[in-house]
C-alpha positions, 0 to 999 in steps of 0.5 A, spaced: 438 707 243 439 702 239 431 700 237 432 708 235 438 707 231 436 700 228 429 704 225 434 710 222 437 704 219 432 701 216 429 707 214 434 709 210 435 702 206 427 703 205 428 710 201 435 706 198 431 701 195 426 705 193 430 708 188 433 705 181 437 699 183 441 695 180 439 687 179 445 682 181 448 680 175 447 673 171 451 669 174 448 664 169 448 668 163 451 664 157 457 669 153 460 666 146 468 664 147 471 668 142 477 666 139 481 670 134 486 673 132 485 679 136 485 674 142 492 671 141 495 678 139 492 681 145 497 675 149 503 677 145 501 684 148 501 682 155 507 677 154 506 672 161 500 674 162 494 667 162 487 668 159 483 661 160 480 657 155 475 654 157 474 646 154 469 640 154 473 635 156 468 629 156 462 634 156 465 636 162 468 644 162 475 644 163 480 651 164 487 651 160 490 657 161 495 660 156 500 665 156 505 667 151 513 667 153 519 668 149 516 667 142 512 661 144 505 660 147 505 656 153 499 652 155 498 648 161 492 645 165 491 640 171 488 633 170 484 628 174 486 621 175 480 620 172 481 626 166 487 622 165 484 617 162 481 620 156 488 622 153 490 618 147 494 612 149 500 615 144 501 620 150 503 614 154 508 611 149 513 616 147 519 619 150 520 619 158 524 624 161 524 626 169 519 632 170 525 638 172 521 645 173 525 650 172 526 656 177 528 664 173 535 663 172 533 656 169 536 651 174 530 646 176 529 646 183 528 639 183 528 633 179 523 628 181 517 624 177 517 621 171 513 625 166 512 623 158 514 628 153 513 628 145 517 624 141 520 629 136 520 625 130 513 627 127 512 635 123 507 636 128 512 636 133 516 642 130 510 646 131 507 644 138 510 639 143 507 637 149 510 634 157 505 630 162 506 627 168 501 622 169 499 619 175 501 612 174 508 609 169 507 602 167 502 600 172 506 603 179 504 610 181 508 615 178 514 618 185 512 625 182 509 631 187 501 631 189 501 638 185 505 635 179 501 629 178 497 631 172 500 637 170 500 637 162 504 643 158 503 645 151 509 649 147 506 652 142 510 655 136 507 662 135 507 662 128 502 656 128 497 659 133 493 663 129 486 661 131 481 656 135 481 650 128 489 650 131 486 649 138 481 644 137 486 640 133 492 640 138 486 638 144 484 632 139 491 630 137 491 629 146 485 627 146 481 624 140 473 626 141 473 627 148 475 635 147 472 641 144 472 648 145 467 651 149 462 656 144 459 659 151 461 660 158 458 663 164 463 668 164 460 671 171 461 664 174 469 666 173 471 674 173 464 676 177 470 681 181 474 682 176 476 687 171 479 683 166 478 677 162 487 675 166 489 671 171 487 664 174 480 664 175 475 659 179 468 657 179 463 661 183 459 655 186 454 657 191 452 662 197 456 660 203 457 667 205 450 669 206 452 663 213 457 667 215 460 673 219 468 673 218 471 675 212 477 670 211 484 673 212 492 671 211 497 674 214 502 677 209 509 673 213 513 674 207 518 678 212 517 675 218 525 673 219 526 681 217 528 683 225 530 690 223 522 694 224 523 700 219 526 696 214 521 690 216 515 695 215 518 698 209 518 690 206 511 689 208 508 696 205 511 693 198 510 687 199 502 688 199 502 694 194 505 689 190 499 684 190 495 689 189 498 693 183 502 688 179 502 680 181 494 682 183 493 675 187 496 670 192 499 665 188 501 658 191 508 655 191 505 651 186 503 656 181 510 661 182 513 655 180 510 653 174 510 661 172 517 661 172 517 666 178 522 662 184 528 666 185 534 663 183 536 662 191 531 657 193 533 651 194 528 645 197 531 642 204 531 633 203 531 632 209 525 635 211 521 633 205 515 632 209 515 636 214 515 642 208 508 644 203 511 641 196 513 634 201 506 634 204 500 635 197 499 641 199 504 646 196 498 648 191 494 651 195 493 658 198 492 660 205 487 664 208 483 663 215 478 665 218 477 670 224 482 676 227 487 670 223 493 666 225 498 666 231 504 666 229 509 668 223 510 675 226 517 672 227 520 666 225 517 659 226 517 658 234 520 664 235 519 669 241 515 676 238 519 681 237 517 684 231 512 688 228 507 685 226 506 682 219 499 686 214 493 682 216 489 681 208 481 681 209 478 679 203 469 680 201 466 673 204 463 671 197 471 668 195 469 662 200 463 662 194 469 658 190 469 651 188 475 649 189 476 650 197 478 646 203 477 646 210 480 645 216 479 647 224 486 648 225 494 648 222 495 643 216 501 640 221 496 638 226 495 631 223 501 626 226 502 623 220 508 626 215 508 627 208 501 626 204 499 621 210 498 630 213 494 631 205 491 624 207 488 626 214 484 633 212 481 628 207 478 624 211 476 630 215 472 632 209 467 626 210 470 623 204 467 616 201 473 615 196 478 610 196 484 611 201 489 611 196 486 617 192 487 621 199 494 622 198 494 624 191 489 629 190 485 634 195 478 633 197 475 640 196 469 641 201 462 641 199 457 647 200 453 643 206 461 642 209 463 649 208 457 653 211 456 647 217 464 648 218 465 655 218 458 657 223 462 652 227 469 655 227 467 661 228 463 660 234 469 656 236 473 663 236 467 667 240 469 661 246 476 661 245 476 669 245 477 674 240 483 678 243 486 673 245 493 674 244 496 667 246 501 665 242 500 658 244 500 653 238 497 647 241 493 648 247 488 643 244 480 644 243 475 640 241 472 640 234 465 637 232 467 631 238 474 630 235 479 632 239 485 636 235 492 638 238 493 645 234 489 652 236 482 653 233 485 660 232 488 657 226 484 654 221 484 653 215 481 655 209 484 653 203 484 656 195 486 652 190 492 656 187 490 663 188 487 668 191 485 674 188 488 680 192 485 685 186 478 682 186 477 680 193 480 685 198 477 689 203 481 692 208 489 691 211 490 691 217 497 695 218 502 698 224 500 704 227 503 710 224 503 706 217 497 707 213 498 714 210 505 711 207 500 705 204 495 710 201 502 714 197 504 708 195 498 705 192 496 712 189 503 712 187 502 705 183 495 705 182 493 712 179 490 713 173 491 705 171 483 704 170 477 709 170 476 706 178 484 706 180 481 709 186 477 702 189 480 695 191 473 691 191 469 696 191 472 699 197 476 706 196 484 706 198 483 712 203 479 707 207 482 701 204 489 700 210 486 700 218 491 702 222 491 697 228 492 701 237 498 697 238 504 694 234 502 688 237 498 681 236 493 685 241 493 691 238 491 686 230 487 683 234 483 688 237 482 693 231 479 688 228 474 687 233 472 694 232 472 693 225 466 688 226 463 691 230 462 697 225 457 691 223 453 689 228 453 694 234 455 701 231 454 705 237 461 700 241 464 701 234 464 709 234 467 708 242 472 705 240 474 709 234 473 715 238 478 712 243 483 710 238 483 718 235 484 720 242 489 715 244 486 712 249 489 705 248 488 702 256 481 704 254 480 701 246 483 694 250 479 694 256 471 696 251 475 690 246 475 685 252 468 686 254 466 685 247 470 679 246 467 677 253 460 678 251 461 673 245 464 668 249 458 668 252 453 669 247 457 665 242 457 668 234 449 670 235 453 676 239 454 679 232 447 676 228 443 683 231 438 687 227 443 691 225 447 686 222 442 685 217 440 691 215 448 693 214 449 686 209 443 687 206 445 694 203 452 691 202 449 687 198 446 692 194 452 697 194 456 690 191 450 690 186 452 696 183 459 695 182 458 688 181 454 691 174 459 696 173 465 691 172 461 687 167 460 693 163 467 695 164 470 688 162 466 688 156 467 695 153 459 696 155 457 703 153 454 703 160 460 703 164 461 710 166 454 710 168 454 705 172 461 708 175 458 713 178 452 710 180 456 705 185 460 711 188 454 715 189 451 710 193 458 709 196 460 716 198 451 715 201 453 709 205 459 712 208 455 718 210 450 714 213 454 708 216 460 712 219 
């Protein structure tokens, strides 16, 4: 039955191919940075809204991002210890002041670090200030937060930022002959799965997704400590609709911050300081992991499961293609050391040969051959741990590439710098029972008739975007999501599944997810590496293709993107037909 099955499959990815399909877009094409008046007018329009310059610092490109905020331009950036170098020694020698970011209603949330700010005096300075905080004062490091170290902040009067020659010469009055403007960028490498040229962006580094199986998830915990259930639910759904239709990614507490977006309320807790994200060097990175996902913060922090479980957010594989991205077999408090001495430790586990003293100050991003060996790794350590396991058990201790580690392997960590695209990289939520049709109105409701392709969320259409997991349950999350990944790799138990769940055989659903989870155990992640497995990334990747194609077209105003639109949802609604 399932040779028979594999040979219908790979029959119709033979006729697919066999027809007029699109080639993966250029990730290397070269497109000129236009800077004119028409790209400031259009960030006066869209008031808080980034756009990335792209800079040679040192013949090395650099993002600056800038926005426009209550009559001024803003433009910020994050240097390298190394970076920092290449600034005007006049940088360094003026006015000193503590560094104060500001929450909304204009209070700072702390007061902490020295960062050096223009003098005041010059005409310039009535036309663009600027504020840095550098990594070292006067030869002694600088007691400034890791995610602040480097942060450099321009303030642009509107009235002088009129073109690129107003660029270039604030970049050279800071930087002297290190820095020029980009003339050409590889656009692709950076927006390849967005509609438009807004929002943090990342370089897309290389093809670690083609080594996995799992997509990477976060569990929305916004809500956890909301102990009511409909008002719990209530929150969760527009927290996520939300993301999706308005804030568009998972920003970090860092990033929040420096946007003005932390609410007047909150407030740092000192005498925790290095048990926190912002104590700890890690308050700039967003959190995603890998498999079914985490095992707490349904509810507070070590407390009893009592609450509806929060949303589960699956993003397409290809987001841990991103340079800038950290990993870790388990949660980041596993380290024994405090404070940066945490930041410090998943350093080292990157297999680092810088210095010591640089591991506090910054983080280690993985390299491509650490990425996909550590990922294969973990998931075959999920496949042993079990899948629907349902423990809530944070430290039962496990074994790790012969180290041995206190956490739970269930949850690891994937760390993305600053943001994680929710509009671009979303595939799929996994929601309580009962709730997915509430999520499909309110995603309707905010989303229609925004864009021509309203209707699909990375390429993935609402009406299928919001799974409703068997139970209201850490079980229920867990075992829906098997079934989910099955739907991949052995169709005929997926089908099973789903049909047991329609007629609302929930002893049975668990019992065929346990036998699943079983079989993986003791096969490892192979259980998944079928035939079948193949021929569905294969045709993923042509339907990616296609929608790929299309957002080039559509970003840039391509004549051609109707087209391409209707070719990737006729391929789509085929692959449904097909693949159901």
């Amino acid at each position: 039955m399932r040779n028979r099955a594999v040979t219908r499959f790979l029959f119709v990815f033979l006729l697919a191919f066999a027809g007029n399909l699109a080639a993966a877009p250029d990730i290397d094409r070269l497109f000129p940075q236009i800077l004119d008046n028409s790209f400031f007018g259009d960030l006066v329009s869209n008031t808080g809204s980034e756009r990335a310059i792209f800079v040679e610092l040192a013949a090395v490109e650099k993002i600056f991002y800038l926005r426009h905020s209550d009559g001024h331009f803003i433009m910020n950036s994050s240097l390298s210890e190394a970076e920092e170098k290449l600034l005007h020694p006049q940088v360094f020698t003026g006015r000193k002041t503590l560094f104060s970011p500001l929450k909304q209603n204009g209070e700072p949330l702390y007061e902490k670090g020295i960062a050096c700010i223009s003098d005041g005096q010059s005409d310039r300075n009535s036309q663009w200030q600027f504020l840095y905080v550098p990594f070292n004062i006067e030869g002694k490091i600088n007691d400034a937060f890791v995610s602040d170290l480097g942060n450099l902040k321009i303030t642009i009067d509107i009235a002088y930022l009129k073109s690129k020659e107003a660029l270039e010469t604030i970049l050279q009055s800071l930087f002297g002959n290190n820095a020029k403007l980009c003339r050409q960028v590889r656009l692709n490498r950076y927006y390849l799965f967005r509609d438009n040229y807004y929002g943090p962006v990342e370089f897309i580094k290389d093809r670690t997704s083609d080594n996995i199986i799992f997509p990477p998830v976060h569990k929305a915990t916004l809500n956890k400590s909301v102990s009511d259930r409909p008002e719990k639910s209530e929150k969760d759904r527009k927290l996520v609709i939300d993301l999706i239709a308005h804030e568009k990614h998972l920003y970090s507490q860092d990033m929040r911050l420096k946007l003005g977006m932390v609410p007047g309320f909150v407030k740092i807790n000192w005498q925790y300081l290095d048990n926190t994200d912002i104590g700890s060097g890690q308050n700039h990175l967003v959190f995603l992991s890998t498999g079914p996902g985490i095992n707490y913060f349904d509810d507070p922090w070590k407390q009893p499961r009592n609450n509806v479980p929060c949303p589960r957010l699956y993003f397409h594989k290809d987001i841990v293609n991103l340079d800038r991205i950290q990993l870790y077999p388990t949660y980041s408090i596993e380290p024994k050391e405090k404070g940066t001495g945490r930041l410090a430790a998943i350093n080292i586990f990157q297999k680092t040969t810088k210095q010591v003293a640089d591991l506090h100050k910054q983080v280690l991003w993985s390299n491509t051959d650490l990425k996909v060996s550590l990922l294969s790794e973990i998931e075959e350590g999920l496949c042993q741990y079990g899948l629907t396991n349902k423990s809530a058990d944070l430290e039962p201790g496990f074994v790790f590439k012969r180290c041995f580690f206190n956490g739970n392997i269930v949850n690891n960590e994937i760390r993305i710098y600053q943001a994680a695209a929710v509009r671009d990289y979303m595939t799929a939520v996994i929601v309580p029972p009962d709730s997915a049709e509430a999520y499909r109105q309110a995603y309707q409701s905010e989303m229609a008739n925004k864009c021509e392709h309203w209707d699909y969320n990375c390429g993935v259409h609402f009406s299928r975007l919001f799974v409703e997991a068997i139970e209201s349950n850490d079980s229920g999350f867990r075992e829906t999501w098997l079934m989910m990944q099955l739907k991949e790799s052995h169709p005929t138990l997926s089908r099973v599944m789903h049909r047991a769940r329609q007629n609302d055989k929930r002893r049975a659903f668990s019992k065929i997810a346990d036998k699943v989870s079983a079989m993986a155990r003791r096969q490892g992640r192979k259980f998944f590496l079928t035939p079948y497995f193949s021929h569905y990334q294969a045709l993923t990747r042509q339907k990616y293709e296609f929608w790929l194609e299309y957002l080039e077209s559509y970003r840039n105003r391509d004549k051609l993107a109707p087209v391409r639109f209707k070719r990737f949802t006729e391929f789509y609604r085929y692959l449904e037909k097909i693949c159901d």
